[in-house]
N, C-alpha and C positions, 0 to 999 in steps of 0.2 A: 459274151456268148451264153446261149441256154446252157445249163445243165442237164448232166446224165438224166436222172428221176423226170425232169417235166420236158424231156425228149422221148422217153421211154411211155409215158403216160400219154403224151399229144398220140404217138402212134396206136398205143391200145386201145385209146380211146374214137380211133377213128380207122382201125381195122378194116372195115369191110371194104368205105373208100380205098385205102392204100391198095389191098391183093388189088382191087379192080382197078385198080391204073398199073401196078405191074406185071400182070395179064396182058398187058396191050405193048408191053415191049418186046420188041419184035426178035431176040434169043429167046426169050422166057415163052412167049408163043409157040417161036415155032419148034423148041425144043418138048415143050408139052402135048402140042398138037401130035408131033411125033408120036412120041409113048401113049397118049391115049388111042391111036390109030392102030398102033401095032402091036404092043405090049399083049393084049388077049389071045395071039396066034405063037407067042413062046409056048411050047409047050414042056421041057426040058429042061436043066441046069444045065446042058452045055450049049444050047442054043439062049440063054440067057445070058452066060457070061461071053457066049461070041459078038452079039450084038453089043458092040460098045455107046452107042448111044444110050440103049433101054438099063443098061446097067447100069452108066453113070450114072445116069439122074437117077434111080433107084438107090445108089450110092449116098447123093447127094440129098435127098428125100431123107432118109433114114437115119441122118448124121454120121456119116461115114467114107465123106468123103477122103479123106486121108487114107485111108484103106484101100481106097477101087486099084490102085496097081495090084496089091496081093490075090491075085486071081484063084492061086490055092489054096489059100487060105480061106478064101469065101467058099468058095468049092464045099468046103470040107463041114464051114457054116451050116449048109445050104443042104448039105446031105445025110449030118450027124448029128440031129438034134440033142443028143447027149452033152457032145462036145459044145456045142454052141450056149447050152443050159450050165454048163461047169465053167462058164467064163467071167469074171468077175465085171468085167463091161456087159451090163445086159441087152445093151443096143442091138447086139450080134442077134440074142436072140430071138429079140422082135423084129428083126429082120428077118432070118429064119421062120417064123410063124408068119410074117407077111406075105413070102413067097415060099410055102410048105408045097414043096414036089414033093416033101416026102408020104405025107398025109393023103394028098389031093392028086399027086400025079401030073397030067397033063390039063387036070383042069385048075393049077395053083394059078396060074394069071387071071382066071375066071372070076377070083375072089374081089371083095370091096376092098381087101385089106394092099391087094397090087393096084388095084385101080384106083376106085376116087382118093380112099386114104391114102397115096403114096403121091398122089397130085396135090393135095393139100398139102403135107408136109412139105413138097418141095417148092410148094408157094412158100411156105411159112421160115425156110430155109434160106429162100433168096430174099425174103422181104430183109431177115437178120444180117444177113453178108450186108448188104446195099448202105444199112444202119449202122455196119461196122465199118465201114468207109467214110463215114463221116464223125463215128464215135462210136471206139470199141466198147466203150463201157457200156454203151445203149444196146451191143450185140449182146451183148454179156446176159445185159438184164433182164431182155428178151429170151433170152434163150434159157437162160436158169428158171422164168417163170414158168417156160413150156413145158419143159423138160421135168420138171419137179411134179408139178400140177400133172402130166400126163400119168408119172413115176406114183403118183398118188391114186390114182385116178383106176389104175391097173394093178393095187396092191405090189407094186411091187420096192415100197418106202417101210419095208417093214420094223419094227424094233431093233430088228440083229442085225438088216440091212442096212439101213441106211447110212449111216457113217461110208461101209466101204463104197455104195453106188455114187457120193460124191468123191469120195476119193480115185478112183476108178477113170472120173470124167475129166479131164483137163480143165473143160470150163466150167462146170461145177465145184471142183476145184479150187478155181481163180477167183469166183464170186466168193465162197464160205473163208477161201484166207483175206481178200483182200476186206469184206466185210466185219471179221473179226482181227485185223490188225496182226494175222498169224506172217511171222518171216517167212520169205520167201525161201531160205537154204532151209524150212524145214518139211519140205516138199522131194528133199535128196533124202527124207532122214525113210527109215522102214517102215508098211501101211501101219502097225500097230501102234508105231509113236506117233502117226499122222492122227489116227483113231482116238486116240485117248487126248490130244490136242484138241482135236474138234469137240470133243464131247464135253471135256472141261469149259470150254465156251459155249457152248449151243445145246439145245437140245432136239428133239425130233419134230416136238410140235410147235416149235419157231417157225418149221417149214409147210408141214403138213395140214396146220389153220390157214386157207385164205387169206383171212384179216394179219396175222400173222406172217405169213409169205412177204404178202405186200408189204408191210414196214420192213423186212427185215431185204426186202428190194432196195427200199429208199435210204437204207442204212448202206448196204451194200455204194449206193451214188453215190453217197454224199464222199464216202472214203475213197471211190476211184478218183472224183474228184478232185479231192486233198494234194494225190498222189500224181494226180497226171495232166490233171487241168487247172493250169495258172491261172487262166482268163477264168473261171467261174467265181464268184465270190463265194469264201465259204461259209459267211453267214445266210447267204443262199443257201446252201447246200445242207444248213442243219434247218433251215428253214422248210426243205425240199424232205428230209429225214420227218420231218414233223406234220407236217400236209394231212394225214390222215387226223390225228388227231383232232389238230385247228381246223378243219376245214378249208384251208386257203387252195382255190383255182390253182389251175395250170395255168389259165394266163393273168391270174394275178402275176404269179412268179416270172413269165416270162415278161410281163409290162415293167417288173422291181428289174428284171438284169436287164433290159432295153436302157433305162434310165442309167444304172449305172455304168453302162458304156457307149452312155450320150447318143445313141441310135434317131 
């Protein structure tokens, strides 16, 4: 079997093809088709949280979809920018600034931040789910890149931040322990022992360089690998860890595990 890194790599590497072929599946259409058609005539937070279409997938858009039962709790989001600014997940509150009724009124669906960028994201949402159905770890890797890179991207990976913004994320989270070989029971333990764990191990601009990110993706693989994926060879997989370095192809690497499981 490929591996996480040059599963994760074939797809970024070919991004635009992929959104456009899942664009043409016919939920992801006609669920988009939707929200682009109608999403500009919300005009309200409670005509927003009524329509459960335009919500979910604004739900799902935004990383949140675990959340869209808590109708109050978005509410509350949605209406109290304080509250949603004092939350240690700051997903919340860039959903809040996406759909700012409070700022904008009735003209917050008006903005690019409800429309195209909320269509993008939940392409970029469904492309990771799909990837995680055939390998969580490539969900993972995907998502930790987007998510960090954006997290950078918007100042919001600061010094003092950033420890708690992956602590904060589940799968942020799962990528920084699984990548650093942290136990799993010390994710029960309180955010400051989590804090001073991570930091012993990593530092801010492992993540925050590009070049840096990326290896520290491929480190990330190779150990989900180790841990979860018997079929991958793990000399692959430090092989897959080292790629930037060496220069070796994706499909070098995928021609080396074809051979090894006589394909």
């Amino acid at each position: 079997m490929i591996g996480t890194y040059a599963t994760y790599r074939n797809i970024v590497n070919n991004m635009n093809r992929t959104l456009n072929s899942l664009i043409k599946q016919p939920q992801v259409e006609r669920e988009t088709e939707y929200y682009a058609r109608c999403i500009m005539s919300i005009t309200s937070v409670d005509a927003f949280l009524k329509d459960d279409r335009l919500y979910s997938y604004a739900m799902c858009a935004w990383g949140l979809k675990d959340m869209t039962y808590a109708k109050g709790f978005m509410r509350k989001v949605l209406t109290d920018h304080e509250f949603a600014g004092g939350l240690i997940d700051k997903r919340y509150q860039a959903f809040a600034e996406a759909f700012n009724f409070v700022k904008y009124g009735n003209e917050a669906t008006q903005k690019d931040s409800a429309t195209r960028t909320t269509v993008n994201k939940y392409m970029q949402q469904t492309l990771e789910v799909q990837a995680g159905e055939k390998n969580e770890g490539t969900r993972l890797a995907l998502y930790f890149d987007r998510t960090v890179s954006e997290m950078v991207r918007t100042k919001r990976m600061s010094e003092e931040s950033w420890c708690y913004q992956i602590i904060s994320d589940k799968a942020l989270r799962e990528v920084v322990f699984t990548a650093l070989d942290i136990p799993e029971n010390i994710g029960a333990s309180d955010i400051e022992a989590q804090k001073k764990m991570i930091e012993s191990r990593m530092s801010r601009k492992d993540i925050i360089d590009p070049h840096r990110l990326e290896k520290f993706i491929a480190r990330f693989s190779a150990m989900y690998d180790a841990r979860n994926r018997p079929d991958v060879s793990p000399a692959l997989s430090l092989l897959q860890d080292s790629q930037i370095a060496l220069g070796i192809s994706e499909e070098t690497l995928i021609a080396m595990q074809s051979l090894r499981c006589g394909i």
